[in-house]
N, C-alpha and C positions, 0 to 999 in steps of 0.2 A: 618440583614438577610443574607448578602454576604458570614457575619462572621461566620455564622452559617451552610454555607451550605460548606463551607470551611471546617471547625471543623468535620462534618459529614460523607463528600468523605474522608477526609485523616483516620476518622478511621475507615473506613469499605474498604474502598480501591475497586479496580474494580470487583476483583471477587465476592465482595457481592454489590453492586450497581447494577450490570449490570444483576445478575438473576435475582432481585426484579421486573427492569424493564420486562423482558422477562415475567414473571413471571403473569404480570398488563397485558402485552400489549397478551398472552395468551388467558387468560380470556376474557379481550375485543372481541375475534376475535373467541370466543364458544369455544374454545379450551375444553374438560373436565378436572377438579382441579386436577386430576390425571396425564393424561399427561404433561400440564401445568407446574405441580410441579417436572415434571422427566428434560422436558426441560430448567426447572429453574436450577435445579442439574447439569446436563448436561455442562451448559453454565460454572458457578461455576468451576467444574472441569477443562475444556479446559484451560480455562485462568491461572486458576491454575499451569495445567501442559507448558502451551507456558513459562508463567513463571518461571521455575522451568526449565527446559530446556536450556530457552537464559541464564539466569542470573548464569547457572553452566557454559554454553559454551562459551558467551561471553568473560571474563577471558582468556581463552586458546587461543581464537581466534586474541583477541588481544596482546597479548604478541607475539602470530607467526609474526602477520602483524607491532610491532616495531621489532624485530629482520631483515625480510627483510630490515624494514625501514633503520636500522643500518648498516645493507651493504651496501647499499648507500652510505651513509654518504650524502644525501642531506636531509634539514633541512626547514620545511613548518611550517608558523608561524602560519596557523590556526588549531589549531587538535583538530577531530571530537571526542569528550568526551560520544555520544550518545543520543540521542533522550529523557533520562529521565528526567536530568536537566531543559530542557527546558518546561518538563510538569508541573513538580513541581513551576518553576517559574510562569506559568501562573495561579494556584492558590492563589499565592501573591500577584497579580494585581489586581485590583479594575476593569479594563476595562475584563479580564478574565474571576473571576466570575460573571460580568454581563451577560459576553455573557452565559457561563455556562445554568443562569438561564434563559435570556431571550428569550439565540437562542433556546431551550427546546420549550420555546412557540410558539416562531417563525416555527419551523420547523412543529410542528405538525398545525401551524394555514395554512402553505405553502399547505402543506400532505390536506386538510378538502375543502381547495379550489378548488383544484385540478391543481394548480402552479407545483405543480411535482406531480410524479406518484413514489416518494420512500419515504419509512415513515422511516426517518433519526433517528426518535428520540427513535428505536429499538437497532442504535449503540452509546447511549448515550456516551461511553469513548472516541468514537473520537474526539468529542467535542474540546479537549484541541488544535488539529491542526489546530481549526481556532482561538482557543483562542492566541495563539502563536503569530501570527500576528498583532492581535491588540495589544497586549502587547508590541512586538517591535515599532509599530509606535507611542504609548501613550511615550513611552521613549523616542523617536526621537523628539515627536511636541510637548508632553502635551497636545492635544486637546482631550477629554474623546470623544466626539462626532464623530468626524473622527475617530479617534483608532475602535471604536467600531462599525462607520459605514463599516469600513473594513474589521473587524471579518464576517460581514454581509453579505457582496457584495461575498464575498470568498465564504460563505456556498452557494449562489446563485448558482454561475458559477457551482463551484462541486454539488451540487443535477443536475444539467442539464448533466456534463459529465458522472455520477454516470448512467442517463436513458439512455442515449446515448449508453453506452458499457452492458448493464443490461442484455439483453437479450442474447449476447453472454455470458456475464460472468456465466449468471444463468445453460446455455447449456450447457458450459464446465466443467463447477466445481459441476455440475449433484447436483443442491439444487433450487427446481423450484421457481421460481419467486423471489428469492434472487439478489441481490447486494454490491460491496462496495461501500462506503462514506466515505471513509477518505479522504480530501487532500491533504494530502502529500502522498498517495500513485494512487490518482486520475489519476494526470494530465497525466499520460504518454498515456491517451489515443491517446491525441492530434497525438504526434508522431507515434503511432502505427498504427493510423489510414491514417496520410498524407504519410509516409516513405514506405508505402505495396506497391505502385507501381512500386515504385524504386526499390527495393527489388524482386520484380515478374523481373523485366530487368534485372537483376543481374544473376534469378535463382534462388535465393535462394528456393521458392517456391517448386523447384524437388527434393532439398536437402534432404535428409532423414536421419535425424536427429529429430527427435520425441523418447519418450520412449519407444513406443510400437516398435519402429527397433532395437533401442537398445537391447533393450530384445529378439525380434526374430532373429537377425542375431550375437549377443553376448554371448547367453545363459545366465548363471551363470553370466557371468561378465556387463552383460549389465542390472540387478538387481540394485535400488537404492542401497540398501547396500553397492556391490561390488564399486558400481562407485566414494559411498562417501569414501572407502576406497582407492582406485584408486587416486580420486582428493587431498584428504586430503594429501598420499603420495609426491604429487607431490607440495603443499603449502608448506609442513613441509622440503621437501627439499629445497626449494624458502628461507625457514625462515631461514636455515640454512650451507648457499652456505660455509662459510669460516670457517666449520670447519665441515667438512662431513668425515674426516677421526677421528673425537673422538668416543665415545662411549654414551656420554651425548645426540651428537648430532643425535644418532640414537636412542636412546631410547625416546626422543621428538617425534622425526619423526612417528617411528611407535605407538606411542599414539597417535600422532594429528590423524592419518589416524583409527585409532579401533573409538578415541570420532567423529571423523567427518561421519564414519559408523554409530555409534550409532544413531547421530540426523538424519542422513537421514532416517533408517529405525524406530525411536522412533515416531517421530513427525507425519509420517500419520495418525501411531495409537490414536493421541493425536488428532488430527484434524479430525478424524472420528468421537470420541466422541463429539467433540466441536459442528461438521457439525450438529448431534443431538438435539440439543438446539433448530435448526431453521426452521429442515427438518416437525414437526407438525405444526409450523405455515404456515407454505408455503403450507405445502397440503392442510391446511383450508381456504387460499387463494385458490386455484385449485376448489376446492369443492364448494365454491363460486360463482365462474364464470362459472361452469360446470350447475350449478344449475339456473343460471340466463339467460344461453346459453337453456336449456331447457322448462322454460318461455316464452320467447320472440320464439321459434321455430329457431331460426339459430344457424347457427352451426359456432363457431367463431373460427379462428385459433387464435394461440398465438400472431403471429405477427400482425392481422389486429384488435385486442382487445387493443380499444383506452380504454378501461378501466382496465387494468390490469394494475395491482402495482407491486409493491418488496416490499421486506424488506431490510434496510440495515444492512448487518451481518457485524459481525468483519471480517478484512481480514486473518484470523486467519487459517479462515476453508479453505484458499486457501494454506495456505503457503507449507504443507506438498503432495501436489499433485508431481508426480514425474519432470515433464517439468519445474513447478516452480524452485522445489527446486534445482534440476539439476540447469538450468540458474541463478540460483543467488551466487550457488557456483562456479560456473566459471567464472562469473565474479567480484569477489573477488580482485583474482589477477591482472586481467586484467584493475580494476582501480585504484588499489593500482600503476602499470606500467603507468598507462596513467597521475594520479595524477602526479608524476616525471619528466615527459617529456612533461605536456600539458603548452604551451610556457606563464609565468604571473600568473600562477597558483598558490596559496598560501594556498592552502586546504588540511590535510594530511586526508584520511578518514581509521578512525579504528575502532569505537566502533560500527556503526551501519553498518559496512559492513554486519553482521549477518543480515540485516533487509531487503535485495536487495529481497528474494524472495516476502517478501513484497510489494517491491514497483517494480514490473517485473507483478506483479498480470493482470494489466490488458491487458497489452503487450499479454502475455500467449494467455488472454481468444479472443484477436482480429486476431491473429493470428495462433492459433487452435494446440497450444503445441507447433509450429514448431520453435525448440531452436536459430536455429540458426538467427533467425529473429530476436525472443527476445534479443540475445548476441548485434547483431548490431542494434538495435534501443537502449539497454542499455547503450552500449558505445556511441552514438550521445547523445540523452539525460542529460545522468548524467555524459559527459565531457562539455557539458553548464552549466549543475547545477553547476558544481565543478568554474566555475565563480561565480555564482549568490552567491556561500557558502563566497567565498572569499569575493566580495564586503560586505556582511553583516557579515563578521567574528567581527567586532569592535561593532557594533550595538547591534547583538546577545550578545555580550560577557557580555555589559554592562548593558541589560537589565538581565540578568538572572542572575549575581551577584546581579542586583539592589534589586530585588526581593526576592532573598532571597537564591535560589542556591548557593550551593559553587565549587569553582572550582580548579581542582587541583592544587598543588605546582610543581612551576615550570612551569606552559605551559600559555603561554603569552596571547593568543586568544583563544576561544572555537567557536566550532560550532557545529550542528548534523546535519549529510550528508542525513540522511532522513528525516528532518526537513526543512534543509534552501536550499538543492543545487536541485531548485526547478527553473527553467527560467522562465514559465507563473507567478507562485507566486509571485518571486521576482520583474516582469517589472509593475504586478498589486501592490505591495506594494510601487513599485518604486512612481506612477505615483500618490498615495493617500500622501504619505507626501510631493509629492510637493505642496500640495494645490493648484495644478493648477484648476479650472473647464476646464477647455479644456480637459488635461490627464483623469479625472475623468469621464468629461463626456462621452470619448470616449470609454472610459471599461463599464460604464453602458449601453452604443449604443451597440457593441460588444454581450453584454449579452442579452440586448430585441432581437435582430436579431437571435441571437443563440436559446431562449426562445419559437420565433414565430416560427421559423423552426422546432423545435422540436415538438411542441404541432400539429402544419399543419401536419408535411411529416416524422412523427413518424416509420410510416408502411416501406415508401421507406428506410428510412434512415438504419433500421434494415435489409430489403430484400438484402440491400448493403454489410452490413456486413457479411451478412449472405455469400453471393456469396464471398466476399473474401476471408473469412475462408474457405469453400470449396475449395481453390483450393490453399489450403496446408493439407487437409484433405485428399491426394494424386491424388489430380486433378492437370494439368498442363495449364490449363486453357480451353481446348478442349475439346472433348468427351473419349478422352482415358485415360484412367487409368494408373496411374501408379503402377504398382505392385512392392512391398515390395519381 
């Protein structure tokens, strides 16, 4: 059966997998076979086009970021080949497609209970990032059991962070009752959430650096367009430091900066469409509880409706948002620089540097666009990850050769920088191939406390959120305003 469902995903691939679902889970929820079938299209399309997108820009991108590398001349033995490989391996794994199948059931048996309040099994392609992880620890231990009760414990913790940040994420990225569930692009709530007050001390807070200043105090130039042109400029000179007096090396430059305009301004449009796919089921959600709010005679707000769900969407429909995609192109550089100089570091990151706006997602949605937050929770974050990538750079490498992946000639370690340079992931993978019960039992303790808290003080925990976004929504934490 594993073989079969292997055989199946590889030939229809995500873009036709993932409408079918949409498509099922539609109809389930009254959707009419008409809209249903647009949002099914919809979905189709998006990934389509994310695809069609990365996989022309990636290429460029990486050839910029081994040229800087090459200035240097410093030489990191693990380098980041990209997040594919590693997906592809985890269909080779027996512990993989288990989970494939069985976390499917799991999630929707989790979703029926009422153990979470996000129905994960609407983002079925994310699947493979927890499959990932059991797949490395089934390579480390051989224990099918543990590998897969790890794939497990992972979707846990993430469906809990996924409600935890939902209702900001659903606010900001304006697609009601929506959410992500990926974990590898999860965890940054953690940080996003404990670092804001640090952050408010600092100031950053007053900062005004959001899109919309951009835009209103730069005109023209303060346009995603202009700014991917602007930023790209300034990579493609990065790429290009020792030999800025040729000809070659400007006719690079000003292409990287027209292709790096391009994805900034292509990709909302792509992600408008995608956001499509999910915007009818979400209102048949709304419609729902509007309807059930009118039964029972109260009147519920969003935040004190212990019954209100999400869906989990690809983080697809976030990537193209302007604060996103700004913050992850700036900090491009900024970890390629920090990779270099972070002291034991052995992580070169290049293929999934494309993927920061990805994984910046939730940072964004806790922090209410304010860039500059996201730059500095990016950098604390994924210069620990850029540990976590290194200690598992040997691990990684040899499970996804094992598997089946090939890896290029010539580069000695692999890794994928949105994959593995992950710190909560990595000290929870850590502590399951030690076989210790102690380690173990401590992240399953961790996660009921997290579980109780959440299901208890759902309402507080959001009203919290909610006030700290506000007050980079140009509040300063007082009654005055701050004017733009």
């Amino acid at each position: 059966m594993l073989s079969a469902v292997n055989n199946f995903f590889s030939a229809f691939g995500a873009s036709v997998v993932v409408p079918i679902m949409i498509f099922i889970i539609a109809l389930c929820l009254k959707v009419k076979p008409k809209t249903a079938m647009m949002s099914a299209f919809y979905a189709g399309v998006g990934l389509t086009g994310f695809g069609w997108i990365i996989n022309s820009f990636t290429p460029v991108v990486t050839k910029i970021i081994r040229q800087m590398v090459n200035n240097t001349g410093i030489n990191l033995p693990v380098v980041d080949i990209g997040w594919q490989a590693g997906s592809l391996a985890t269909f080779g794994s027996t512990v993989g497609l288990s989970f494939f199948v069985f976390g499917l059931i799991a999630e929707l048996i989790l979703f029926a209970l009422g153990i979470t309040k996000v129905f994960m099994a609407s983002n079925l392609w994310n699947n493979f990032g927890f499959m990932i992880w059991g797949t490395l620890a089934y390579y480390v231990t051989h224990n099918f059991w543990l590998s897969l009760g790890l794939s497990f414990f992972m979707l846990f913790y993430t469906l809990v962070l996924a409600e935890v940040q939902a209702d900001r994420w659903s606010e900001y990225y304006g697609v009601k009752n929506a959410t992500v569930c990926s974990i590898h692009n999860m965890e940054q709530t953690i940080p996003a959430i404990l670092l804001d007050p640090l952050w408010n001390l600092l100031g950053f807070n007053k900062v005004k650096m959001t899109p919309q200043y951009f835009k209103n105090k730069l005109g023209v130039f303060g346009e995603p367009t202009t700014l991917g042109a602007l930023l790209g400029l300034i990579i493609g000179i990065l790429g290009n430091l020792t030999s800025l007096g040729t000809l070659k090396a400007w006719g690079q430059i000003l292409q990287f900066a027209i292709q790096l305009s391009a994805v900034m301004t292509i990709f909302p449009l792509v992600t408008n469409v995608f956001s499509k796919a999910f915007t009818p089921l979400a209102a048949e959600i709304d419609k729902n509880r509007k309807e059930m709010s009118s039964e029972t005679g109260k009147k519920i707000d969003k935040i004190n409706d212990k019954k209100r769900w999400f869906l989990a969407v690809d983080d697809g429909v976030g990537y193209g948002e302007p604060a996103t995609i700004i913050s992850g192109v700036i900090l491009i550089p900024i970890m390629v620089l920090i990779a270099f100089i972070l002291p034991g570091n052995k992580t070169l990151p290049v293929v999934d540097l494309i993927s920061i706006p990805f994984m910046v997602e939730s940072i964004v949605a806790v922090t209410r666009g304010n860039i500059l937050k996201v730059i500095a929770n990016g950098i604390v974050w994924f210069s620990i990850g850029l540990y976590a990538s290194s200690w598992l750079g040997q691990i990684y490498t040899g499970a996804v050769s094992h598997y089946g992946a090939a890896i290029p000639a010539g580069v000695v370690l692999i890794t994928s920088f949105n994959l593995m340079a992950r710190p909560l992931n990595a000290l929870v993978f850590a502590a399951f191939i030690s076989k210790s019960p102690l380690w173990i039992g401590i992240c399953i303790v961790v996660y009921l406390v997290l579980l109780f808290a959440l299901r208890k003080y759902r309402p507080q925990i959001w009203t919290y959120l909610q006030k700290m976004a506000n007050k980079n929504a140009g509040f300063s934490g007082s009654k005055e305003k701050i004017e733009y």
